[in-house]
GUTORVO-968077 format. One record per residue (C-alpha): residue in one letter; x, y, z. Coordinates in nm, 2 decimals. Layout:
   aa        u        v        w
    A        X        Y        Z
...
! end
This chain:
   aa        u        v        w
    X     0.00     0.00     0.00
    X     0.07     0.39    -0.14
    X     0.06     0.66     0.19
    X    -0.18     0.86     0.12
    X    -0.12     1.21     0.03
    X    -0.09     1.54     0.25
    X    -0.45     1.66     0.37
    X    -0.51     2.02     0.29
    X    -0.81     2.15     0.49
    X    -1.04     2.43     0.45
    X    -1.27     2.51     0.74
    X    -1.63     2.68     0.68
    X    -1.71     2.84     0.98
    X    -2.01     2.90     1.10
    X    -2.14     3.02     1.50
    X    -2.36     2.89     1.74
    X    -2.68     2.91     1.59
    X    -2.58     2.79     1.23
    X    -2.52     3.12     1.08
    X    -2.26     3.10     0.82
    X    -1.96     3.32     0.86
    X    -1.74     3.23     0.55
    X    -1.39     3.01     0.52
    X    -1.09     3.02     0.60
    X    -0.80     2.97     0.39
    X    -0.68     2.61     0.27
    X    -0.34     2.47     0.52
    X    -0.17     2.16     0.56
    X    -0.26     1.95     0.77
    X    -0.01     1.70     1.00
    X    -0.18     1.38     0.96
    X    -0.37     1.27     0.62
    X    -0.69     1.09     0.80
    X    -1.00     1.25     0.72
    X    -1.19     1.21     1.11
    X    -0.86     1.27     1.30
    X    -0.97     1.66     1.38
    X    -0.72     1.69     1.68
    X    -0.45     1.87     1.43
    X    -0.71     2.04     1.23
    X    -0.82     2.20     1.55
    X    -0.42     2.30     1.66
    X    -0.34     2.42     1.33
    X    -0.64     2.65     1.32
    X    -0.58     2.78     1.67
    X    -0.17     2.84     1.59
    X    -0.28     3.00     1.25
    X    -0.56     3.23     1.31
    X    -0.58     3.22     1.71
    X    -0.94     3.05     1.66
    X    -1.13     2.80     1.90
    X    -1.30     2.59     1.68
    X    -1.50     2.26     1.69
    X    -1.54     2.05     1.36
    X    -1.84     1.94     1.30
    X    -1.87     1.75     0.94
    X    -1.70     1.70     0.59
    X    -1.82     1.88     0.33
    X    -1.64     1.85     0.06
    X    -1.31     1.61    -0.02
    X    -1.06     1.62    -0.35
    X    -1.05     1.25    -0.38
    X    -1.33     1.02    -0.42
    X    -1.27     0.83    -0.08
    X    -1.01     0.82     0.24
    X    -0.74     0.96     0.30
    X    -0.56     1.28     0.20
    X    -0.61     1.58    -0.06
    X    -0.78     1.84     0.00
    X    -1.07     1.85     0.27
    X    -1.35     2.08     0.32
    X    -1.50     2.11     0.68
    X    -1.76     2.32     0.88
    X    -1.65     2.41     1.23
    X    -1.84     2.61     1.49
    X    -1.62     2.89     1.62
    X    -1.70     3.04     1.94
    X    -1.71     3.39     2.06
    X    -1.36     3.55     1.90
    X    -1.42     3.58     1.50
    X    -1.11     3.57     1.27
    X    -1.07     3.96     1.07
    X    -1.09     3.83     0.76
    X    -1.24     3.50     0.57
    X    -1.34     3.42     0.25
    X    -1.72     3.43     0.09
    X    -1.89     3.08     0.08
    X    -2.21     2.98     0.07
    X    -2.45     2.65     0.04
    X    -2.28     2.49     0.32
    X    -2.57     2.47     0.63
    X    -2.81     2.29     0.45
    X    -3.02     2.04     0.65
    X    -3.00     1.68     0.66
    X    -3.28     1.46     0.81
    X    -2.97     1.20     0.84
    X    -2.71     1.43     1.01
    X    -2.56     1.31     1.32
    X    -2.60     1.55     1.63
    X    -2.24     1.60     1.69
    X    -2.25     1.75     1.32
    X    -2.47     2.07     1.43
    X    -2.42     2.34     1.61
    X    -2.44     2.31     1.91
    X    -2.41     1.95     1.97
    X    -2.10     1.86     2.09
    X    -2.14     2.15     2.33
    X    -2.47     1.96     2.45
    X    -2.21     1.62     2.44
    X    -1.99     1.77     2.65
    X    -2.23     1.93     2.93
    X    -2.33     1.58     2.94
    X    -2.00     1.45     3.02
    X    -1.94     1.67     3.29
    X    -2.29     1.59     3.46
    X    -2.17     1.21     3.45
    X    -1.82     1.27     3.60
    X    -2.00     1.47     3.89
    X    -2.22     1.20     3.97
    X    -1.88     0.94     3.97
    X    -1.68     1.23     4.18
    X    -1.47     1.34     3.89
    X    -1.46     1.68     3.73
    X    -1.25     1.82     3.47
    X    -0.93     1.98     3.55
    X    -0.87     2.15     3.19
    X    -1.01     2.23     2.83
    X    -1.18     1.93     2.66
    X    -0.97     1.83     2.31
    X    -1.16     1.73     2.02
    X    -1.00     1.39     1.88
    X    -1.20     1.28     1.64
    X    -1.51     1.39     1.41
    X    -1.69     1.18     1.16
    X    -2.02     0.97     1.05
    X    -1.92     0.68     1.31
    X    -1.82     0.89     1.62
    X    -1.74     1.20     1.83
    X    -1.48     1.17     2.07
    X    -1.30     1.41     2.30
    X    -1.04     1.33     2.55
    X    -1.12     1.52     2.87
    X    -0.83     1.61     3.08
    X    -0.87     1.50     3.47
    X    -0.63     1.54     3.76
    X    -0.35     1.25     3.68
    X    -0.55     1.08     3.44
    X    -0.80     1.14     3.12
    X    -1.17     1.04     3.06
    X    -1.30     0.98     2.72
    X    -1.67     1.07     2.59
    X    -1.79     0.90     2.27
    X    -2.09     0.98     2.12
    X    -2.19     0.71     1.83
    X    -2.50     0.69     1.58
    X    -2.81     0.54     1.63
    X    -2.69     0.22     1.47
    X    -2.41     0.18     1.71
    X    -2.64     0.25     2.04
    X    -2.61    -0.01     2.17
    X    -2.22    -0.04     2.20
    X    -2.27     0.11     2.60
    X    -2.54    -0.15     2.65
    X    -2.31    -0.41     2.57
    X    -2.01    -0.27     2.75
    X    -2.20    -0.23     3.05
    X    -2.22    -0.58     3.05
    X    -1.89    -0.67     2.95
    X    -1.78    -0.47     3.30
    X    -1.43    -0.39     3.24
    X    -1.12    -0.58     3.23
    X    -1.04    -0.63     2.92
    X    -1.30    -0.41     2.80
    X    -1.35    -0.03     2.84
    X    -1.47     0.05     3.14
    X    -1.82     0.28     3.15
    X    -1.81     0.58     3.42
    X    -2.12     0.68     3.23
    X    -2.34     0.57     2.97
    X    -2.68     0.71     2.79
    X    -2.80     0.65     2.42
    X    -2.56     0.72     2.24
    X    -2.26     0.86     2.49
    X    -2.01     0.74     2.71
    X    -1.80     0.85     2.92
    X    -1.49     0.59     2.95
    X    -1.20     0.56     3.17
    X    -0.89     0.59     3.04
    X    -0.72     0.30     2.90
    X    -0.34     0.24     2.99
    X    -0.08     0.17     2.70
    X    -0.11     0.19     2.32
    X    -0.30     0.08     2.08
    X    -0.16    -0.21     1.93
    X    -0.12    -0.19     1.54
    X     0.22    -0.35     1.56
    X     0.16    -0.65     1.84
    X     0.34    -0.92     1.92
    X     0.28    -1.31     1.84
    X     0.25    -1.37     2.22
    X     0.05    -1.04     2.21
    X    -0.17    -1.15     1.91
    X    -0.22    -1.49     2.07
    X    -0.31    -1.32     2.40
    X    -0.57    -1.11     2.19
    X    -0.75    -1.44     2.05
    X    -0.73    -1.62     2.41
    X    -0.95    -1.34     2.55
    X    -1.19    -1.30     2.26
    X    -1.29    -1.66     2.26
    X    -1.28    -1.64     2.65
    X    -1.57    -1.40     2.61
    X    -1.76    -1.59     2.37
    X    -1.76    -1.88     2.54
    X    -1.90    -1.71     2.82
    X    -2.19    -1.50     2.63
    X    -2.28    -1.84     2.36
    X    -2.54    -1.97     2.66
    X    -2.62    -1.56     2.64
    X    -2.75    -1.47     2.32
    X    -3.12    -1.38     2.41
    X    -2.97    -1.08     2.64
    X    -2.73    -1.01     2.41
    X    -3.04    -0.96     2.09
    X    -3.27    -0.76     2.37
    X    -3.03    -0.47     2.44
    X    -3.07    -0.45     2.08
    X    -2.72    -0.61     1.97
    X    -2.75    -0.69     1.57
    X    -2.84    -1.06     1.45
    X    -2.59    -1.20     1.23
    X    -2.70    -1.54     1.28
    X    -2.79    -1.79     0.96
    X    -3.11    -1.64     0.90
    X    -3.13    -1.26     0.94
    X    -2.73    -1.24     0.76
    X    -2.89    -1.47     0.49
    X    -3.14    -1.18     0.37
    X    -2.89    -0.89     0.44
    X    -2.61    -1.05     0.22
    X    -2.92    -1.11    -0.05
    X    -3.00    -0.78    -0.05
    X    -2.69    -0.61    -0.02
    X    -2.59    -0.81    -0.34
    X    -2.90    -0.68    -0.55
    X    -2.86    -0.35    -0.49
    X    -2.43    -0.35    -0.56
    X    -2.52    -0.52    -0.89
    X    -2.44    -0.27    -1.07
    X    -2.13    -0.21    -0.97
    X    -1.99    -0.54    -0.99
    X    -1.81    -0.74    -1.29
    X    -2.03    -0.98    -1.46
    X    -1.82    -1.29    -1.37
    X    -1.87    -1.17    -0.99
    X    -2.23    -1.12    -1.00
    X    -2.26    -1.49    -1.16
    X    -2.02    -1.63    -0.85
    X    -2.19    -1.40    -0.59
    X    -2.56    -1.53    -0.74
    X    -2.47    -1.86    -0.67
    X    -2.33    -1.79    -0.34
    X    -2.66    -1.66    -0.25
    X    -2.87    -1.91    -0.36
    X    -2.66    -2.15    -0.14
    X    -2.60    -1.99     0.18
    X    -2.84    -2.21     0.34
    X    -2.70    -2.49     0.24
    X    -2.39    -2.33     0.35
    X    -2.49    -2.20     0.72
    X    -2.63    -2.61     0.78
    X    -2.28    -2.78     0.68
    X    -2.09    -2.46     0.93
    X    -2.36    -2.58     1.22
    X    -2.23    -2.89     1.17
    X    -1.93    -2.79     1.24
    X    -2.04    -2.77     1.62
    X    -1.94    -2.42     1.67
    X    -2.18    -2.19     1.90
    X    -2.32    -1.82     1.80
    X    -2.25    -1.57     2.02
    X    -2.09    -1.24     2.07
    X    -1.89    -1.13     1.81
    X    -1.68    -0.81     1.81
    X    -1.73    -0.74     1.41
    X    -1.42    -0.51     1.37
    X    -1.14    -0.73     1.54
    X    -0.81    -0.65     1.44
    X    -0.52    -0.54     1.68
    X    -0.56    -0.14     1.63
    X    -0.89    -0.23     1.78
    X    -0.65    -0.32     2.11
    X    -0.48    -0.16     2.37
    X    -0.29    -0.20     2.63
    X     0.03    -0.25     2.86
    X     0.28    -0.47     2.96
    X    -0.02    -0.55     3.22
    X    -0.32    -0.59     3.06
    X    -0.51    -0.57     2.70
    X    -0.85    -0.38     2.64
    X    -1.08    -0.45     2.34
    X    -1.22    -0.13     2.21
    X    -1.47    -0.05     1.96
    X    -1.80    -0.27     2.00
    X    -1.98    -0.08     1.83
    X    -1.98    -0.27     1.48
    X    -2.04    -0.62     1.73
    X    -2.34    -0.86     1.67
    X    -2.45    -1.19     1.74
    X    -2.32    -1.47     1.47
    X    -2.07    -1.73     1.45
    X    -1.73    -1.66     1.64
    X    -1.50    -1.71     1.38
    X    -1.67    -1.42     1.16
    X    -1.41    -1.24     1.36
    X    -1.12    -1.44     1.18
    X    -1.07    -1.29     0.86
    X    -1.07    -0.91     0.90
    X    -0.79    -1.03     1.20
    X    -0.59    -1.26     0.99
    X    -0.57    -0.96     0.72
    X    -0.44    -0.72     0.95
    X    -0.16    -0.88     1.05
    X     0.21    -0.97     0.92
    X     0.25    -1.30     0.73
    X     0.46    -1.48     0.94
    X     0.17    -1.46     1.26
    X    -0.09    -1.59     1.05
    X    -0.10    -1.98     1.04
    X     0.03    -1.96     1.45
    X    -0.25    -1.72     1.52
    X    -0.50    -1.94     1.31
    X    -0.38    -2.27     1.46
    X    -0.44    -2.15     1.84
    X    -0.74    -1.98     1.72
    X    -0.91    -2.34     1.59
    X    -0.71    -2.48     1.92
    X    -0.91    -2.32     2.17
    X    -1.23    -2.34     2.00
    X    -1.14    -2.72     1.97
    X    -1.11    -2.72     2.37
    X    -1.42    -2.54     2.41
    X    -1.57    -2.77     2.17
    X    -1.51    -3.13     2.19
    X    -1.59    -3.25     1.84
    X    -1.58    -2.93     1.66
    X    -1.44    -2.85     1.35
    X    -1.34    -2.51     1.35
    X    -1.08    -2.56     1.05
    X    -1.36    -2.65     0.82
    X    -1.61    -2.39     0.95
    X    -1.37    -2.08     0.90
    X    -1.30    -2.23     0.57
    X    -1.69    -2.23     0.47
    X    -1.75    -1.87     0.67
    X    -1.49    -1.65     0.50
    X    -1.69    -1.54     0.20
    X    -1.95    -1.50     0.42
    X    -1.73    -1.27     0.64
    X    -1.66    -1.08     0.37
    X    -2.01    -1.02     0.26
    X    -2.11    -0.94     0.62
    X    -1.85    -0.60     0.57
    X    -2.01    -0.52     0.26
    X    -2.38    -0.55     0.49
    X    -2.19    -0.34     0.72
    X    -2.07    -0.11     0.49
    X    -2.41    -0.05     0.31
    X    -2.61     0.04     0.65
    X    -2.34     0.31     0.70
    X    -2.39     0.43     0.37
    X    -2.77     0.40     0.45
    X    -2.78     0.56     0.76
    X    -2.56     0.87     0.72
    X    -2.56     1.24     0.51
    X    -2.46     1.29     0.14
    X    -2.13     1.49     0.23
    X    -2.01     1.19     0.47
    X    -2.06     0.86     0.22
    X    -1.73     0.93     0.05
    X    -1.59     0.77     0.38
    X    -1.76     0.44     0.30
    X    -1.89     0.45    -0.13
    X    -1.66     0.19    -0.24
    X    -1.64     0.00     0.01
    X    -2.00    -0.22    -0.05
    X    -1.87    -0.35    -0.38
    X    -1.54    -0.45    -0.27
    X    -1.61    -0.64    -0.01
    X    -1.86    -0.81    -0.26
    X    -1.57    -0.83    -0.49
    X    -1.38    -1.02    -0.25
    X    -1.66    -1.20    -0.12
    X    -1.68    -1.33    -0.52
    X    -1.28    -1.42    -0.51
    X    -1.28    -1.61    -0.16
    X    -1.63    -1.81    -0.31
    X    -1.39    -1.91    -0.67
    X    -1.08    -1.99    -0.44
    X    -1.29    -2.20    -0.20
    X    -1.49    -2.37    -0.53
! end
């Protein structure tokens, strides 16, 4: 993979009640991801003396993620720069705009926050710092005396990711100060995250994910009533169907033929993985080792938000992908290992064999209910990305044939 090219943002600014004040001139930005707002926010207040809070993408250069040139509106508070360019257009309303992308709303977020810490005996001891800004989340890291909260405020779709870590009660998973809807207030998390683990890390990170799901498999009922998404044979049989018809278009003809047959046998499919003797239960959806952080003491998975209920090794693939070539086959093997323990009889070798094109159709699924569920101006995060995975999804089915 290419790095992506410098990001060059221009911020529309507009004040507290939505009315629009004009832009700012295009600068360069430190990092090239699109949500990461932190140095957009530091370069505006080194440049121009501005407080400012992002609040969506408006326009980009390229047709998706990451770098060239980026247009965001951003709320500006009291002081007002001396000069800024005309613009216009760019406070239209959307019916599907997150609330954290209006005026206003990440104020409301944040006087949240600090009514949970009171009622936990925290308070804030300095200026809240906007992280990140996009379709999928707000979050802000909020500076306490020696140590840091974190408030995330997620889309409808994802409300139910405090739900879930409420029951997962800390650990090796976030722990809740707060929780409500959509928001949470989180603890902070010792360590990095862990993009470049370890083997003994990486087998650490599998030994706890299957710990969990061996304990929620009997739990699946609670898990579907705190409104946790079904991924289970049935429901992800329709989902794939339909997310298939309506990428048609933009799909090869030789895929479409593969991916038409894949459809028409997924439940034959789903009966030979039950006989596998595998269990449904929790499954994270976005497991890879960024998705993990941690010390020298203890890991932490993050990010439940994309989670469901569905066969456990639909967390395999996306894993396997993310890491280096040498990890894979030990990571796999004590993967199939402890499901084999937890199992007697079970074939896991055989049912992540017959579940990986339907892992990658479940991203495209995934992928088309962001697209579904989110403004115009934000889809370029996620366009492409339904037909890929289909793509894929049509490769895995051939190299499996």
């Amino acid at each position: 993979m290419t790095d992506p090219p410098p990001r060059v943002a221009t911020l529309v600014l507009v004040d507290g009640d939505g009315g629009l004040l004009g832009a700012l001139p295009p600068f360069r930005v430190a990092t090239p991801w699109w949500q990461d707002v932190e140095p957009v926010v530091e370069a505006v207040r080194e440049l121009h003396g501005l407080e400012v809070t992002i609040l969506r993408l408006l326009e980009t250069e390229l047709p998706s993620p990451q770098g060239g040139g980026v247009t965001y509106l951003a709320e500006v508070g009291d002081s007002r720069p001396t000069t800024l360019e005309p613009r216009s257009g760019a406070v239209d309303d959307d019916p599907l705009r997150a609330t954290w992308a209006r005026p206003g709303g990440p104020d409301a977020d944040l006087v949240w926050a600090e009514e949970a810490l009171a009622r936990v005996d925290l308070a804030r001891a300095g200026a809240p710092i906007q992280v990140r800004s996009w379709n999928l989340s707000s979050l802000w890291r909020l500076p306490l005396d020696r140590k840091t909260a974190w408030l995330k405020v997620v889309p409808p779709f994802f409300a139910h990711e405090g739900r879930v870590l409420d029951r997962l009660g800390g650990g090796h998973f976030p722990v809740l100060l707060g929780h409500d809807g959509p928001r949470m207030l989180l603890a902070e998390i010792p360590g990095e995250d862990l993009y470049d683990a370890t083997l003994p890390q990486l087998l650490e990170m599998i030994a706890i994910l299957v710990g969990l799901q061996r304990a929620w498999a009997t739990r699946v009922d609670e898990l579907l009533e705190i409104g946790t998404p079904d991924w289970r044979a049935p429901a992800l049989t329709e989902t794939i169907r339909s997310v298939v018809d309506r990428n048609a278009g933009e799909i090869a003809a030789h895929d479409r033929t593969m991916l038409a047959a894949f459809v028409a046998g997924l439940p034959a499919r789903f009966v030979e993985i039950g006989d596998c003797g595998l269990p449904d239960t929790l499954v994270h959806g976005d497991f890879h080792p960024g998705n993990v952080r941690g010390d020298a003491s203890n890991l932490v998975l993050l990010d439940w938000g994309d989670c469901g209920v569905g066969h456990p090794l639909l967390d395999e693939t996306a894993f396997l992908d993310s890491i280096t070539p040498t990890s894979i086959e030990p990571v796999r093997q004590r993967w199939h290992a402890l499901w084999r323990e937890a199992c007697p009889g079970s074939d896991p070798d055989r049912a992540a064999r017959l579940l990986a094109p339907i892992g990658a159709a479940r991203q495209a699924v995934i992928y088309q209910r962001f697209l579904d569920n989110i403004e115009s101006s934000e889809r370029a995060y996620h366009q492409a990305d339904p037909a890929n995975w289909l793509q894929r999804t049509a490769r895995l089915v051939h190299e499996r044939a």
